[in-house]
MARLUMKE-433278 format. One record per residue (C-alpha): x, y, z; residue in three letters. Coordinates in steps of 0.25 Angstrom, whole numbers, plus 5000, padded with zeros to 4 digits. Example, Ala and Ser with C-alpha at 12.3 -4.5 7.8 and 13.67 -1.06 7.14 Angstrom:
! MARLUMKE-433278
504949825031ala 505549965029ser 
//
This chain:
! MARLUMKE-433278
556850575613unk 557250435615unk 556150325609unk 555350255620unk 555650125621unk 554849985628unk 555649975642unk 556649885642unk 556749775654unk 558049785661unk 559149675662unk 559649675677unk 560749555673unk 562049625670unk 562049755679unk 561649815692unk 560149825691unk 559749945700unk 560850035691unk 560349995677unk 558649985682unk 559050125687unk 559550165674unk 558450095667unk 557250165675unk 558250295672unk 558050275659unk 556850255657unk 556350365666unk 557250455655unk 556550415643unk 555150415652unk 555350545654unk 555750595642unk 554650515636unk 553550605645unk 554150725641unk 553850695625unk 552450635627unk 552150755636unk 552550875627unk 551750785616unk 550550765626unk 550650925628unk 550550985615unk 549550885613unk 548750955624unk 549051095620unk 548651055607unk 549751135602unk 550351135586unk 551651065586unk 552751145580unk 552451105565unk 552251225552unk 550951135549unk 549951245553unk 548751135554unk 549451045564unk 548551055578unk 548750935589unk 547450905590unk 546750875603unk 547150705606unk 548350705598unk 549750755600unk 550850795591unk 551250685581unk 552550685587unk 552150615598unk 551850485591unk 553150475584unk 553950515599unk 553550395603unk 553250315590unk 554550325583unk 554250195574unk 553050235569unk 553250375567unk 554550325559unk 553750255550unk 552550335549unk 553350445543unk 553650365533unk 552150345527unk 551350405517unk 550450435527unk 551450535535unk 551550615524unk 550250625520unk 550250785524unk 551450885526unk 551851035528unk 552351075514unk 553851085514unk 555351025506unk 555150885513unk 553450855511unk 553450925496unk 553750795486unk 553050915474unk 554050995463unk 553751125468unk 554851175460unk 554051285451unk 553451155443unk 551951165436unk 550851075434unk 549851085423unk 548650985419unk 547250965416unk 547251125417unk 547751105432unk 549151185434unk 550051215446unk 551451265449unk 552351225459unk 553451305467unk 553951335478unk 554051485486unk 554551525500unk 554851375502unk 553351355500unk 552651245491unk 551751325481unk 550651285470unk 550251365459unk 548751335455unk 547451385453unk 546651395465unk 545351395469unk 545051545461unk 545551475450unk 546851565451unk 548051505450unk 548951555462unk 550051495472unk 549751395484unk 550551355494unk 550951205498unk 550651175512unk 550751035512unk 550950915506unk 549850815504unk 550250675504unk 551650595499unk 551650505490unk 551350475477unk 550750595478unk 550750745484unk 549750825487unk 549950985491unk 548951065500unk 548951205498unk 548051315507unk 546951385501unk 546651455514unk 545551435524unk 546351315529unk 545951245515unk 547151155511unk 546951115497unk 547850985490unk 548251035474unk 547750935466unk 549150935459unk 549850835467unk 551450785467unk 551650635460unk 552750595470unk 553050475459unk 553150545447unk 553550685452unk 552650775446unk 551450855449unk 549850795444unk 548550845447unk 547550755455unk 546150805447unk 545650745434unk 545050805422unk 545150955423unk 545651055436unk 544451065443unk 543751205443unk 544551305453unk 543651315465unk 543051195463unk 542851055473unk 543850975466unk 544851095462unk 546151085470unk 545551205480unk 544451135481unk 543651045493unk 544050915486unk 545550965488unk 545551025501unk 546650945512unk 545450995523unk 544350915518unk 544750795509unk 546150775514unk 546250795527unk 545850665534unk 547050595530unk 548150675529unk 548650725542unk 548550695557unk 547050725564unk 546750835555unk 545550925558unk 544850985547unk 544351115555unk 543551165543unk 542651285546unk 541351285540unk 541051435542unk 542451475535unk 542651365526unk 543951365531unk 544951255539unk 545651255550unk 546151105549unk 547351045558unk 548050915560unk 548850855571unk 550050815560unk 550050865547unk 550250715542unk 549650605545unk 550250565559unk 550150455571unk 548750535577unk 548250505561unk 547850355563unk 548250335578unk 547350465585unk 547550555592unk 549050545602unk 548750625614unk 548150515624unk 549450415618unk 550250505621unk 549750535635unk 549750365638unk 551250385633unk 551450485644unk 550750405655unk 551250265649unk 552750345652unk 552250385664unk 552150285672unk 550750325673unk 549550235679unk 548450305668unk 548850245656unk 547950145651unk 547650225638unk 546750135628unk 547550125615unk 548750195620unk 547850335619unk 547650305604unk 546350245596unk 546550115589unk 547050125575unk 546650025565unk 546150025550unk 544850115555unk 546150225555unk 546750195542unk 545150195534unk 544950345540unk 545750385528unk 546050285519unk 544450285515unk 543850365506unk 542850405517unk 541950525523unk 542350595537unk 541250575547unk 541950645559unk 542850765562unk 544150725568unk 544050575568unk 545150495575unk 545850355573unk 545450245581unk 543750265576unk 543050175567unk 543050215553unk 541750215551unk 541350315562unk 542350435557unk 542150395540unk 541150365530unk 541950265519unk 541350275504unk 540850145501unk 541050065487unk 540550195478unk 540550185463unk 541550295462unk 542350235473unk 542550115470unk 542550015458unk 541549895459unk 542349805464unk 542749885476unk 544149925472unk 544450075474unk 544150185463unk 544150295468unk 545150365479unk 544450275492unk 545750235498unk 545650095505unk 544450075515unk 543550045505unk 544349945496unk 544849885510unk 543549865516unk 543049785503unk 544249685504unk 544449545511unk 545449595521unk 544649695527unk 543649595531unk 544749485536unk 545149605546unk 546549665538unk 546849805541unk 547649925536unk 548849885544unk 548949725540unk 549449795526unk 549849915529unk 550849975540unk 550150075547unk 551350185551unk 552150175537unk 550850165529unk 551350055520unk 551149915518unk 551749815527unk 552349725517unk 552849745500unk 552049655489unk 551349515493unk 551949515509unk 550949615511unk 549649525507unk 550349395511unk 550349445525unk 549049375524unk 548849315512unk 549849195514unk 549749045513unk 549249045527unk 548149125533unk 548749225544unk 547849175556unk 547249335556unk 546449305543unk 546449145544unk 544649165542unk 545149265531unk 546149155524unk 546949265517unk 547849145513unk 548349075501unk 549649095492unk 549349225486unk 551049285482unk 551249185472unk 551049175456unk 550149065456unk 549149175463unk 549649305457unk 549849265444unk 551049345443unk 552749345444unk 553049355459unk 553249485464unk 552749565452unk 551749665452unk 550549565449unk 551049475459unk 550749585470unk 549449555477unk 549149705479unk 549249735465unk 548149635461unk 547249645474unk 547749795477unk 547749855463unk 548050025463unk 547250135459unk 547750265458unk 547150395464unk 547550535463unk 548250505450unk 549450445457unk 549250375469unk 549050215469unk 548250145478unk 547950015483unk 546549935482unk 546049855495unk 544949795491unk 546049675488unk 545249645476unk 545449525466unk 545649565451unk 544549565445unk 544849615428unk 543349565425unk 542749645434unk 543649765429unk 542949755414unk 541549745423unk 541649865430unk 543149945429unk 543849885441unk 545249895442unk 545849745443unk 547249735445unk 547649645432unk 547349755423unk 547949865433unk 549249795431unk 549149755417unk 548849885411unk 548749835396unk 547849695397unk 546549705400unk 545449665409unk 544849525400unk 546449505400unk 546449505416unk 545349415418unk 545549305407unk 547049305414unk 546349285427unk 545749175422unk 546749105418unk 547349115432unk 546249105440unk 545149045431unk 543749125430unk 543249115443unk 543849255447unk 542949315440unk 541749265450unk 542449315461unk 541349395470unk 541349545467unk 540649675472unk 541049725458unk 539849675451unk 538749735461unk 539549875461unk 539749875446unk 538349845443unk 537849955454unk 538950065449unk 538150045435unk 536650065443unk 536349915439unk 535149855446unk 535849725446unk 536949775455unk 535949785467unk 535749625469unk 537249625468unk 537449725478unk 536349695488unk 537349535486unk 538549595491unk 537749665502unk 537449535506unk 538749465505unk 539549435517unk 540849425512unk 540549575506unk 541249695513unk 540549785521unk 540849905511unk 540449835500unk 539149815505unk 538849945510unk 539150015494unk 538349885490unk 537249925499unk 537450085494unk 537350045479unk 536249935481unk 535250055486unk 535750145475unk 535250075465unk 534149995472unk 533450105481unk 532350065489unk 532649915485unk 533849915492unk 533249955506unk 533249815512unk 534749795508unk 535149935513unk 534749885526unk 535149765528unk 536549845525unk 536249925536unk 535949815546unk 537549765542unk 538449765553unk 539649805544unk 539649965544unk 540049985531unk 538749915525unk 537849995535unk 538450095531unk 538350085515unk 536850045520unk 536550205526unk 537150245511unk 536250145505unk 535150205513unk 535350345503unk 534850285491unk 533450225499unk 532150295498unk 532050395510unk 531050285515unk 531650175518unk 533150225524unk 532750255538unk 532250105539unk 533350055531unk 534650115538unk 534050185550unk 534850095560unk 536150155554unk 535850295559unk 536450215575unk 537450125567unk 538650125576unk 539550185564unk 539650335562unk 539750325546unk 538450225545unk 537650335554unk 538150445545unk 537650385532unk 536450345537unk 536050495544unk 536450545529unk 535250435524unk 534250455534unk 534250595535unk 533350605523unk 532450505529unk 531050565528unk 530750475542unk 531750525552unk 530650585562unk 530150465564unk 531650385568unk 531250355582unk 532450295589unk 533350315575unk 533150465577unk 534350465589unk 535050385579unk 534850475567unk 535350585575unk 536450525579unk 536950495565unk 536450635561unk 537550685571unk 538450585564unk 538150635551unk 538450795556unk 539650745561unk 540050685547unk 539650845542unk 540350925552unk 541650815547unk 541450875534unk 541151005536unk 541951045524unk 541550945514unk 540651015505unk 539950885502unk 539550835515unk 538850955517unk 538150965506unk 537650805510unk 537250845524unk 536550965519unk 535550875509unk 535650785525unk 534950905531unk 534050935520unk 533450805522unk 533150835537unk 532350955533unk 533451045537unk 533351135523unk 534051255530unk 535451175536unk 535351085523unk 535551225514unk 536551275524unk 537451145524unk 537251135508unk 537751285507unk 538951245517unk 539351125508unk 539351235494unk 540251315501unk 541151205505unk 541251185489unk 540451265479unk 540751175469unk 540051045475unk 538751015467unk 538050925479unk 537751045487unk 537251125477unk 536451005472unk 535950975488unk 535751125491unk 534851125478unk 534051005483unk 533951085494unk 533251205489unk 532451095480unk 531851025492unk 531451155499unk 530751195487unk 531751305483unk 531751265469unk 532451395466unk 533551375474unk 533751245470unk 534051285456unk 534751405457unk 535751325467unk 535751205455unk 536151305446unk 537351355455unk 537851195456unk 537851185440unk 538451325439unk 539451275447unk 539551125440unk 538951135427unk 539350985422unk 538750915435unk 537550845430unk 536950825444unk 536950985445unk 536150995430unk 535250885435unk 534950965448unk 534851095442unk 533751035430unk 532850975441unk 532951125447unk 532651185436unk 531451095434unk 530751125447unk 531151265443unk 530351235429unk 531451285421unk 531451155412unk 532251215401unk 533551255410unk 533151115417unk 533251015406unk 534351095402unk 535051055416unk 534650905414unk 534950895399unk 536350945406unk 536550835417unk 536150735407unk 537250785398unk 538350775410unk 537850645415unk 537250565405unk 537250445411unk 536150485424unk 535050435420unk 534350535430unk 534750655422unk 534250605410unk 532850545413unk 532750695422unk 533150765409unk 532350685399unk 531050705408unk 531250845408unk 531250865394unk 529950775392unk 529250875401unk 529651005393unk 529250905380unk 530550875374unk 530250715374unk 531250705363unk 532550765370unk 532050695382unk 532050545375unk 533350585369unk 534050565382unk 533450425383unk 534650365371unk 534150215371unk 535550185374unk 535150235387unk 534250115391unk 535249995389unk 535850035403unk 534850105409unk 534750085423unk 533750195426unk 532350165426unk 531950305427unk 532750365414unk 532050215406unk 530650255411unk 530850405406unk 531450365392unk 530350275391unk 529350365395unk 529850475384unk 530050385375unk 528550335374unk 528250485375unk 528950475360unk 528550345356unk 530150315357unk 529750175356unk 530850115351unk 531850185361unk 530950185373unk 530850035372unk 532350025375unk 532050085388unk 530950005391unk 531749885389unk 532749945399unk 531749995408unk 531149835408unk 532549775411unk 532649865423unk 531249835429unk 531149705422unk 529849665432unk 529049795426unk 528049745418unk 527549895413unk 529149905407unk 528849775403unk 527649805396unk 528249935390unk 529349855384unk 528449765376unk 527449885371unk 528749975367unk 529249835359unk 527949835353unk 527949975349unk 529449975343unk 529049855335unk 527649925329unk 528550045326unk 529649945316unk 
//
């Protein structure tokens, strides 16, 4: 097929017109013509929604979107240099040209993990135990992924592709395993044949061209498909069919053609967060061209997520770093940096940030004023073109996930070595210059700079304070909510942490958070809203159950569902419903998520809808046996309808299954003490403090038990005075202090007194305790 091409005018000056215009239109009725034909056999297989002729079994044209052939018919260019990107091979049919793996008869042995490779009947297979904890043989089906690392998905039947957590280093040729510690237990959530690894529930989002996950609660089973096995054209640009129909009438000559964006939705960065975000689905089938916000739910600045200062800790891909960062609120996108067809940046070293960052502000971001001489030693402090003289690698620094693969910070952070002795934070100094140490970076930064670096404004300080469950953190916190200049995600995980650790005292700030026009702040304030007493939330964020953003109204339904006032919503109950509706959308999404089950099920418990909640908790143990929150909700369940029984037996099943989870003892003691079995009880809680020494809860829950069956001595011993020096927790301080008078512990009990006053340094019965204890301690000398 010849490429179509813009007409070209023609030049009547040097030959007889009528002959060469005939020609002309000749022409161009030939490649009109053969253009129809194309576009018509594409816009009928559309139609028909027939498979193409491909060996990939879960390739289905979906209805709105044509074979991905179409595009590249038409779209030679991009097509061309789409193939060349990571993301067009992001999945592939197993064969000679996908597999980059040795397969020839190779093993693999660590950490008790072992495999072996080889090939038979021209077929890809792995040798390794499987869900039985048998080992036996699995055949490859398709490659996961390209570089610097591969992936290998293997069918365990009912539609379940499962990734090997032995993955191909593409760099250093060999084979590694992706887990940590020891193999997980064969059957188990995080074991390789497990719902952590399965393609059809973690994996497939990103990987493959409008993929449907088509699981079937009843069977447990998937029927999933995808319009291209790979990533495609339809991944970010939608569905084709209507473009291609405008092509067709466009061609045509006919008068219908007034198409809004061609027939395709609008791509822009909203496309590129849908999967690099560490996100939750909130819709089935969701399609480029929609806000963000309305098809996802974003994790927020989480301790385990993140480190205080915002760069990225764990595996949360770029939206949340980027949305902290000064770009994003002068208006950069994805595509200033990056091109979007080859997937890599648009320019090599500095040129890339100088783009911007020049001597003279571009006129885009002239209110930004991005410029000044940045590519030069007197700023970089380093030998031009070396590594530290490479803005990326001191505002960008790499952390690497899955053992092998490096990624990029875009928060665009400054260094920072003298937060990085505060609070672990990775600074770029130190990353680069493995043997000096953090003091050596910032004296050095002194000298270059002088000291007033060092009182740069920071989040770090607010979020590090708070990961410690200092009260101090929730002035700082409640500053950066109230700091203009702050982004809108930092304030939403500063609103969530502020009500953690302050509770009731944090109602007016929550919602003033809600009343925020930035979606991300409301949004952290309807999480916020969780850690409220049930009173106050319906007042707090009731206006968010009708916010215009389908990922506010989810969290907030979640919130106020265990509100105790909903009769009486009024006009908010039309509201409430609506997000209620929401929210089962979000559930039906994730029908196979063993998790989001198990959290609608405690949802529908707090409607007083006991028999659904037991139904959907029982739904989310099957999905995955092994996941303690369902056994822990369903037992909560069986507590709050007074089926005490149940609710240990089910308890005892969860430890059974998880012996060393401290939060399953804990729930199986308290059963066992509405059960009156205080021997097997204190037994469980002396356990859970064992496994998690430093929760305060476990240990005051453990020490009152004891007191009650009169062993006051064994209850004091787990009160160490050590203990009180960072005590944060009133509760545990008033028990020790209260067994210890019991004793007449003086000595020690006055410690925690003195720690119990400098938490509530306005009590004046602590205050007055204090002194007595002091009088006592110096009659005993």
């Amino acid at each position: 097929m010849l490429p179509l091409r813009r007409p070209v005018r023609p030049d009547f000056s040097r030959s007889n017109g009528s002959v060469l215009l005939k020609a002309v239109f000749y022409l161009a009725a030939i490649l009109r013509a053969a253009a129809l034909m194309t576009c018509g056999m594409l816009v009928s297989a559309a139609a028909e929604t027939a498979v193409p002729q491909a060996a990939d079994p879960q390739i289905a044209i979906h209805d709105g979107f044509v074979d991905e052939k179409a595009c590249a018919s038409c779209h030679a260019g991009q097509a061309a240099a789409f193939a060349k990107s990571h993301h067009a091979k992001a999945m592939a049919l197993a064969n000679e040209k996908t597999v980059l793996a040795d397969f020839n008869n190779t093993r693999f042995e660590r950490n008790g993990v072992k495999a072996a490779f080889f090939r038979r009947d021209g077929q890809f297979i792995v040798r390794t135990e499987g869900a039985d904890g048998k080992a036996a043989d699995f055949t490859v089906k398709y490659t996961f992924a390209y570089v610097p690392l591969q992936q290998y998905l293997v069918d365990i039947g009912g539609g379940k592709l499962q990734a090997l957590d032995i993955a191909w280093d593409t760099q250093k040729q060999e084979w590694f395993w992706l887990g940590e510690g020891s193999q997980a237990k064969a059957g188990s959530t995080f074991h390789w044949t497990g719902p952590f690894y399965r393609w059809n529930r973690t994996c497939i989002d990103c990987h493959s061209t409008d993929p449907r996950i088509n699981f079937q609660p009843e069977t447990k089973e998937y029927n999933s498909s995808y319009v291209a096995t790979s990533i495609g054209c339809q991944s970010c640009h939608g569905g084709g069919a209507k473009h291609v129909e405008w092509a067709r009438a466009k061609l045509g000559n006919a008068s219908a053609v007034a198409v809004a964006g061609f027939g395709l939705p609008k791509v822009d960065a909203n496309t590129c967060f849908a999967c690099h975000a560490r996100r939750t689905r909130l819709v089935d089938g969701d399609q480029p061209g929609g806000l963000f916000l309305d098809n996802f739910s974003p994790a927020l600045m989480r301790g385990d997520l993140y480190f205080p200062d915002g760069q990225i800790l764990d595996e949360v891909f770029e939206y949340g770093s980027f949305q902290q960062s000064k770009m994003a609120k002068a208006g950069v996108t994805c595509v200033d940096c990056h091109r979007p067809h080859e997937g890599s940046v648009k320019a090599t070293g500095n040129a890339l940030c100088t783009q911007c960052h020049t001597e003279i502000a571009p006129e885009r971001f002239a209110a930004n004023d991005p410029s000044g001489a940045f590519d030069t030693p007197t700023h970089t402090h380093h030998p031009q073109g070396s590594a530290g003289a490479l803005c990326a690698n001191c505002h960008m620094p790499e952390r690497t996930y899955m053992k092998v693969d490096p990624r990029r910070d875009h928060s665009f952070v400054i260094p920072r070595p003298d937060l990085s002795d505060m609070y672990g934070t990775p600074n770029a100094c130190t990353s680069c210059h493995e043997n000096k140490t953090n003091v050596w970076a910032s004296q050095t930064l002194d000298e270059w700079f002088g000291t007033g670096w060092r009182q740069r404004p920071t989040i770090a300080h607010a979020f590090g304070a708070a990961a410690k469950n200092d009260p101090a953190s929730i002035e700082a916190l409640r500053t950066l909510l109230g700091d203009r200049e702050q982004a809108g995600i930092v304030k939403g995980s500063a609103i969530a942490e502020m009500s953690r650790l302050a509770g009731a005292e944090a109602v007016a700030d929550v919602k003033t958070a809600a009343e925020s026009t930035d979606p991300l702040v409301r949004l952290g304030a309807a999480e916020a809203a969780g850690s409220l007493p049930h009173e106050y939330r319906l007042d707090t964020i009731g206006g968010l159950l009708g916010d215009e953003i389908r990922a506010v109204r989810v969290a907030a339904a979640r919130v106020l569902g265990s509100t105790q006032s909903l009769g009486f919503l009024g006009d908010q109950r039309r509201d409430f419903d609506r997000a209620v509706a929401d929210l089962k959308a979000y559930v039906q999404a994730n029908a196979d998520v063993a998790e989001t089950q198990s959290s609608y099920g405690t949802f529908l418990l707090e409607q007083g809808r006991a028999d659904e909640a037991e139904k959907t908790l029982r739904q989310a143990i099957d999905l995955d046996p092994a996941l303690p929150g369902a056994r822990i909700n369903l037992a909560e369940l069986y507590r709050a309808t007074g089926d005490n029984a149940k609710s240990e037996q089910t308890y005892a099943e969860a430890v059974a299954a998880n012996p060393d989870r401290a939060d399953l003892r804990y729930g199986h003691g308290l059963s066992l003490v509405r059960q009156k079995a205080m021997a097997d009880a204190i037994r469980e809680l002396e356990a859970a403090v064992r496994l998690d020494p430093g929760n305060s809860r476990y240990r005051t829950t453990a020490a009152i038990a004891l007191d009650s069956v009169g062993r006051m001595e064994d209850a004091f011993a787990l009160f160490d005075p050590a203990l009180a020096d960072g005590a944060t927790d009133p509760n545990l301080l008033g028990t020790a202090i209260q067994i210890g008078l019991k004793l007449r512990r003086y000595a020690e009990t006055l410690r925690f007194a003195e720690a119990l006053a400098r938490l509530q340094p306005n009590d004046q019965q602590i205050a007055e305790l204090v002194g007595q204890l002091q009088a006592a301690e110096q009659d005993s000398k």
